[in-house]
N, C-alpha and C positions, 0 to 999 in steps of 0.2 A: 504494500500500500504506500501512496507515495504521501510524503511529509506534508503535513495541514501549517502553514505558517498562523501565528498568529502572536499578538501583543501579551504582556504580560498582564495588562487590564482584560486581556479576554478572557485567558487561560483561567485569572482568578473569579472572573465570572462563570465559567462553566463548571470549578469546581465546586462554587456556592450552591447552581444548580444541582450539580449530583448530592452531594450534602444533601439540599433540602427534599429533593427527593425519596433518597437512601433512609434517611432517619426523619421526615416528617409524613411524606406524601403516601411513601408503601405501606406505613404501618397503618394509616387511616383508611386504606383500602383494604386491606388485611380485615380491620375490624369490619369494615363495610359490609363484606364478602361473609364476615359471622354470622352478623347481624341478618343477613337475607337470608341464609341458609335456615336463619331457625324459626323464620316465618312459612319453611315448608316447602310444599311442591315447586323446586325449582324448575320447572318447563313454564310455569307462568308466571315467575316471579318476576318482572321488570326490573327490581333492582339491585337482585342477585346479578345479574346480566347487566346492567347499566356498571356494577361495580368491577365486574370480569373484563367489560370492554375499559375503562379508565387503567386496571391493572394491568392491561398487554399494550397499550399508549406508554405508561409510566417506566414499564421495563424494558420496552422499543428505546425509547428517550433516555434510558440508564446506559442501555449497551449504547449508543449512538454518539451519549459525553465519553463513555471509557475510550470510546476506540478510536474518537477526534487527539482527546487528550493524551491516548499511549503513541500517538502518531504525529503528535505536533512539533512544530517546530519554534520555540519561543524566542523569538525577537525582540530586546530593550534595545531600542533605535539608541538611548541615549548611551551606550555604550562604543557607539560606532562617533569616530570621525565624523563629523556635517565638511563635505565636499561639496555641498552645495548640488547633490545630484540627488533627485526625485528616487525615492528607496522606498519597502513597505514600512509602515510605520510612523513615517518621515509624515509631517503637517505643513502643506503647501499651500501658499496663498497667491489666488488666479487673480486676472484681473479682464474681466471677459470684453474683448476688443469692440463688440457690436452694442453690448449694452450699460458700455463703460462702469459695469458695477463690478467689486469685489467679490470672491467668495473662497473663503477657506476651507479646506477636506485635509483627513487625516485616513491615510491609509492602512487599513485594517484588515484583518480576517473575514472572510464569509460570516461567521457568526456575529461576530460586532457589529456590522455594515449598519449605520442607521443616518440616513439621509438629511434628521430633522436634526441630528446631534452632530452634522460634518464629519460622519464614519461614513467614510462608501469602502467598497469590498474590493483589495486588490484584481477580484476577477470583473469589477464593473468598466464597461468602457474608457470610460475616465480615466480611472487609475491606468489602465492598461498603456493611454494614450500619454500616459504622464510617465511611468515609471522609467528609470534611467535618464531623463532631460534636467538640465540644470536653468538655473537662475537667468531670465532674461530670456531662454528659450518661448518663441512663439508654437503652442502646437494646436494643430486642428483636429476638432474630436469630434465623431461620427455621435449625433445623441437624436433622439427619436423625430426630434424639432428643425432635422437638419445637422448641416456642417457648425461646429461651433468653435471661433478661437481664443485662445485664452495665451495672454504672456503671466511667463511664471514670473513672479514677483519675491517673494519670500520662499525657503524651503527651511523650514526648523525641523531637527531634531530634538523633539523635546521626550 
């Protein structure tokens, strides 16, 4: 399986995840799954079955953090040199040619990508179109709205 990059803000999020899963989420479905059982004939019980189907979700979503986590590859940008070249991790600031506004992204993980918080996912357009370009680089990015350019302005590693 090939290497899941991602931040050390991710990583410590997905372990909260499984945490809260492991020792809050199973054990209340555990009890659920009691709980329905001793209301009786389970072919009708709805929520014997509503609690079976949240339990194969929970431990889908258990094996799914292990095997991101036993396969990632953790990235502290601020460990590395700032060479001023577009990296994962790395927090770049555009400055979009057409509609002379600013906008900053921090390149992340699949899992972290959150567009309203400037996480987009190393695998989204953007980043793709950015990664490796330095400081003062103009580049044009294919986005659903059209061709879009943006000069890199800023590139922190923070």
């Amino acid at each position: 399986m090939k290497q899941i990059p991602m931040t050390i803000r991710g990583a410590e999020q997905l372990r909260q995840e499984l945490d809260f899963l492991k020792n809050t989420r199973r054990p209340e479905i555990i009890k659920a799954i009691a709980e329905a059982r001793e209301h009786g004939d389970l072919k009708e019980n709805a929520e014997y079955h509503a609690a079976r189907e949240q339990q194969g979700f929970c431990e889908g979503r258990i094996q799914e953090i292990e095997g991101k986590l036993a396969n990632s590859q953790i990235i502290d940008v601020t460990k590395i040199p700032n060479n001023g070249k577009v990296i994962f991790g790395s927090t770049v600031v555009l400055f979009n040619i057409d509609t002379e506004e600013e906008v900053s992204y921090q390149i992340v993980g699949d899992d972290e990508a959150n567009i309203k918080e400037g996480l987009i996912s190393v695998n989204s357009p953007i980043a793709r179109g950015l990664v490796g370009k330095e400081i003062d680089d103009i580049v044009s990015i294919q986005t659903p709205g059209g061709k879009v350019e943006f000069e890199i302005i800023e590139v922190n590693y923070l």
